[in-house]
FITIDREN-664542 format. One record per residue (C-alpha): residue number from 1; residue in three letters; x, y, z. Coordinates in steps of 0.25 Angstrom, whole numbers, plus 5000, padded with zeros to 4 digits. Layout:
R  resi  resn     X     Y     Z
R   NUM   ala     X     Y     Z
...
This chain:
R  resi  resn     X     Y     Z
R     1   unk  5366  5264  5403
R     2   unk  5377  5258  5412
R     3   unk  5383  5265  5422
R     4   unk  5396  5262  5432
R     5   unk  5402  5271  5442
R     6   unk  5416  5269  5448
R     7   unk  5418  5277  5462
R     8   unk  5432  5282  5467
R     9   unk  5432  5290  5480
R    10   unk  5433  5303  5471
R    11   unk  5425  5300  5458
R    12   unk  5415  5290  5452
R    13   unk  5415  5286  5438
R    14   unk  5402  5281  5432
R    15   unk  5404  5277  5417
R    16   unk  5390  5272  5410
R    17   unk  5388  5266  5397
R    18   unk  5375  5267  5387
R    19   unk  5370  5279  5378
R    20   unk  5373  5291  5384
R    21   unk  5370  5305  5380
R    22   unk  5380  5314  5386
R    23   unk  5376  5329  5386
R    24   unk  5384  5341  5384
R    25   unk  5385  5345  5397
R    26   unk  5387  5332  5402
R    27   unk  5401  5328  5392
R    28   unk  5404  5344  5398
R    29   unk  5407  5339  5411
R    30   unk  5413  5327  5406
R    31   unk  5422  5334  5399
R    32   unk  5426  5342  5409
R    33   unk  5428  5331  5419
R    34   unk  5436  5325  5409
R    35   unk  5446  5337  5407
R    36   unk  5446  5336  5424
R    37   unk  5451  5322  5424
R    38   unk  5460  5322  5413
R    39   unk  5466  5336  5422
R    40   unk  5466  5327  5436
R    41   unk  5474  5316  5428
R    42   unk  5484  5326  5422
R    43   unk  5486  5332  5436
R    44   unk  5494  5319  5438
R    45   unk  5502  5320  5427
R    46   unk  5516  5328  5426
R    47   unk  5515  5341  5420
R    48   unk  5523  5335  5407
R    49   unk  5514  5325  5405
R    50   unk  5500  5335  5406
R    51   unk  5492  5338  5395
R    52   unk  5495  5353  5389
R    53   unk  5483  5361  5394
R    54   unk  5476  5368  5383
R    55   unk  5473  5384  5382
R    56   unk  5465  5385  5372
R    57   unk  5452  5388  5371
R    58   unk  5441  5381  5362
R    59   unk  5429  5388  5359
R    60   unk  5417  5379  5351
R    61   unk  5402  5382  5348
R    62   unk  5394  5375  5341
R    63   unk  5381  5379  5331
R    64   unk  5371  5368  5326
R    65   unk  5360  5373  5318
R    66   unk  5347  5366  5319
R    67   unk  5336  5366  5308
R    68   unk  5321  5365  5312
R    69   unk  5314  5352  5306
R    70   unk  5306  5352  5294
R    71   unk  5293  5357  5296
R    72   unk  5282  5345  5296
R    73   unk  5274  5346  5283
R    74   unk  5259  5349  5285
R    75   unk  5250  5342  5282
R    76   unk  5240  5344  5269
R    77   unk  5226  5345  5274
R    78   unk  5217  5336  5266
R    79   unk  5202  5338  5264
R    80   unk  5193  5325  5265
């Protein structure tokens, strides 16, 4: 994996590239600190020209059912 990092006086940047995993909690934050970005760069904007804020709220679970593996197959004894 390669990594970069780009610091400013108020954030630093580091982008990698390679095979990575991200995990639940991790794309978590990420999303959120997304939605704060894209809230900063609205700030900017004229209140025309602003995204309409949304009100609703979504609700989603999730059920995966999982099935025990075979069992092994015993062996037969066998008599010598």
């Amino acid at each position: 994996m390669v990594c970069n990092s780009v610091r400013s006086a108020a954030v630093t940047l580091t982008t990698c590239s390679g095979p990575n995993e991200v995990s639940s909690p991790l794309a978590n934050v990420l999303i959120v600190r997304a939605q704060e970005i894209i809230d900063w760069v609205e700030a900017f904007l004229p209140e025309n020209a602003r995204r309409p804020k949304s009100t609703t709220t979504v609700e989603l679970s999730l059920l995966k059912m999982f099935v025990a593996p075979a069992a092994p197959q015993a062996e037969t004894p066998t008599i010598a």
